[in-house]
C-alpha atoms as one frame of an Amber mdcrd trajectory, in Angstrom:
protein
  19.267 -11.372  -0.503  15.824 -11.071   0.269  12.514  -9.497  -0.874  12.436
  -5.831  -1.631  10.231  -4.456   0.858   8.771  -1.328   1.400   8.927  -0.667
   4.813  11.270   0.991   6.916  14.132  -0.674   8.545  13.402   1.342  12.024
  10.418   1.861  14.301   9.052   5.602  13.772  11.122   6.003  10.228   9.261
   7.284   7.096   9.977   6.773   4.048   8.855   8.226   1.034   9.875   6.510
  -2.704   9.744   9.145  -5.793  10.297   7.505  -9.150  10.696   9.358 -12.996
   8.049   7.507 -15.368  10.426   6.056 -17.703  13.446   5.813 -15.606  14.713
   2.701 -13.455  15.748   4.854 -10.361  13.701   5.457  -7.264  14.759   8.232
  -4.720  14.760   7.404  -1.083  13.645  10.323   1.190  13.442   9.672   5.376
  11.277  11.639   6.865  13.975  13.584   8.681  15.717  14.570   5.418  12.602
  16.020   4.674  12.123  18.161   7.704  15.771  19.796   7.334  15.282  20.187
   3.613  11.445  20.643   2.561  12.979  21.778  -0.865  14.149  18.106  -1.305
  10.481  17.211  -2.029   9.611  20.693  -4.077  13.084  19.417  -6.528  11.740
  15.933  -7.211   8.043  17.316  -7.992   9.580  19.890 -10.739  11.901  17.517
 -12.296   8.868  15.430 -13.203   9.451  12.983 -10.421   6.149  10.767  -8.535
   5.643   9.563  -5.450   5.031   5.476  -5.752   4.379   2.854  -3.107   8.012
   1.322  -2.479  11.236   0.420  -4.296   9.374  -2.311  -5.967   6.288  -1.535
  -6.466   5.564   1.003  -8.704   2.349   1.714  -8.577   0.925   5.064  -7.498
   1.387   6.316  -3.825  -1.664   5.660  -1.825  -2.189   6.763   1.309  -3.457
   4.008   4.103  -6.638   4.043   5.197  -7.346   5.012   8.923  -9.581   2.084
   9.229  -7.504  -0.313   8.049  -5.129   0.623  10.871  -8.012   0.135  13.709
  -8.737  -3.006  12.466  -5.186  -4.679  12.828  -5.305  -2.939  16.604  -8.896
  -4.465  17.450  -7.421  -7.854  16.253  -4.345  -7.975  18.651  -5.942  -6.397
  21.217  -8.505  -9.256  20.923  -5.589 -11.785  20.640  -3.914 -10.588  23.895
  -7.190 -11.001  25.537  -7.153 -14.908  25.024  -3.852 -15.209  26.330
């Protein structure tokens, strides 16, 4: 078994990770479970649930920075130059 990582295991698939402080379990939701049921996310937020940054990391959910996102697309672009 490897690593537990974070990311999803498909191209275009979000994933969101909602954990209860105190409890070992962390809920899974894809992004297209949450378009057909929007009261998926409303549930987790009343029964005390928070959004963290992957199955094993529990730290607080934040969201990526733009920049950091134009950066890693300036460096392969400049990579795929020098080929």
């Amino acid at each position: 078994m490897g690593v537990g990582f974070s990311y999803p295991h498909t191209l275009g698939e979000i994933m969101q990770y909602w954990k209860k402080p105190n409890l070992g379990n962390v809920e899974k939701l894809e992004e297209e479970t949450l378009k057909k049921h929007p009261e998926k996310l409303e549930w987790l937020k009343e029964k005390g649930y928070e959004r963290v940054m992957g199955v094993s990391d529990w730290s607080s959910y934040k969201k990526p920075k733009a920049s950091t996102a134009k950066k890693v697309v300036k460096k392969i672009t400049k990579k795929l130059k020098k080929k």
